[in-house]
C-alpha positions as MATLAB code, in Angstrom:
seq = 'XXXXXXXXXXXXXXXXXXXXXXXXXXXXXXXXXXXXXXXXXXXXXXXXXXXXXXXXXXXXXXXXXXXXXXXXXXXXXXXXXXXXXX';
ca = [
     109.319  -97.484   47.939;
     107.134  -99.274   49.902;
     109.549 -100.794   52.276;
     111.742 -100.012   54.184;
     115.044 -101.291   55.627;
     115.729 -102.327   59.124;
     118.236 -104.534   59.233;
     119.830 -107.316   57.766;
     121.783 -110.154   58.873;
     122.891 -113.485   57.600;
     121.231 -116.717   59.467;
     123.898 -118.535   61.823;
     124.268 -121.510   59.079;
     125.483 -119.144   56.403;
     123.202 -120.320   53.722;
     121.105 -117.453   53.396;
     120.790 -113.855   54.469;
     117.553 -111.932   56.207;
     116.512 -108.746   55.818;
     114.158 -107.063   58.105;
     111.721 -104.508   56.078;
     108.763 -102.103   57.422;
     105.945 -102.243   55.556;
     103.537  -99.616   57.011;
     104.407 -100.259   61.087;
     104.555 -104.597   60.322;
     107.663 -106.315   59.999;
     108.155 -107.971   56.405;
     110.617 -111.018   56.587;
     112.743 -110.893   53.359;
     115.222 -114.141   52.820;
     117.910 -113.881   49.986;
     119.447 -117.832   49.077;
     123.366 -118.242   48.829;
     123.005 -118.879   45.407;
     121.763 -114.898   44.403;
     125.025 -113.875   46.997;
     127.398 -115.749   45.529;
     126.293 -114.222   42.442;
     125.843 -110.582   43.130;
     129.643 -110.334   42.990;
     132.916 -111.592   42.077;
     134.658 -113.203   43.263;
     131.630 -115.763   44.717;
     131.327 -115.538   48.113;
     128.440 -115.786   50.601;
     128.940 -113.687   53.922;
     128.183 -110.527   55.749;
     130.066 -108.609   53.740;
     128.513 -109.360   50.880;
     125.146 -109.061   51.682;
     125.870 -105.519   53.466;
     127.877 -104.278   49.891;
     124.902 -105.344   48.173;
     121.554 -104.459   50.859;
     120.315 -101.913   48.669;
     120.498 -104.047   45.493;
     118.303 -106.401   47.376;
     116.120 -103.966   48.856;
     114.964 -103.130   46.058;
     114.328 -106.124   44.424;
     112.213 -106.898   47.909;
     110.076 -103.998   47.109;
     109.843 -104.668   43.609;
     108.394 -108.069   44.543;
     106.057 -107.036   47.648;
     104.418 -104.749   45.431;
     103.495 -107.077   42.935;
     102.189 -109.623   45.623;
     105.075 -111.633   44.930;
     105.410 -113.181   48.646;
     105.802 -117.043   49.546;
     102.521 -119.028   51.600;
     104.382 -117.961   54.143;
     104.490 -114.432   54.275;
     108.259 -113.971   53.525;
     110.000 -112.748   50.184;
     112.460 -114.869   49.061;
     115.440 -113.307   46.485;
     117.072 -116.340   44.491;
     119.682 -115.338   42.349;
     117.001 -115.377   38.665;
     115.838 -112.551   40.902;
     118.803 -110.238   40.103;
     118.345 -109.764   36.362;
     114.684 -109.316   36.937;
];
């Protein structure tokens, strides 16, 4: 794997989640939209909980996609929920 958790949080407005990942000593922003939470599990909901019964789901689809150079302009790797069947 070639990152590695840190942490992950969702952002204050509840529309999307953050994970912190090292990738070799640098921090690699990872952002996951509500839409791929609220379908990770049933029933639909987007909150902590869900993102921390699901972090290593989305871990490794954030590895999956930094080592294919899959990262936005902006440095970040954003999960969306066509992302989860991938």
């Amino acid at each position: 794997m070639s990152l590695k958790l840190i942490s992950g949080m969702m952002k204050s407005s509840g529309e999307e989640a953050l994970l912190v990942m090292d990738a070799g000593g640098t921090n690699q922003m990872v952002v996951i939209d509500r839409q791929a939470l609220l379908e990770v599990g049933a029933p639909p909901h987007c909150d902590e909980s869900r993102l921390q019964e699901n972090i290593d789901l989305f871990s490794r689809i954030a590895c999956a996609k930094y080592d294919r150079g899959d990262v936005e302009r902006d440095g970040r790797i954003r999960i969306h929920a066509a992302d989860l069947g991938a």
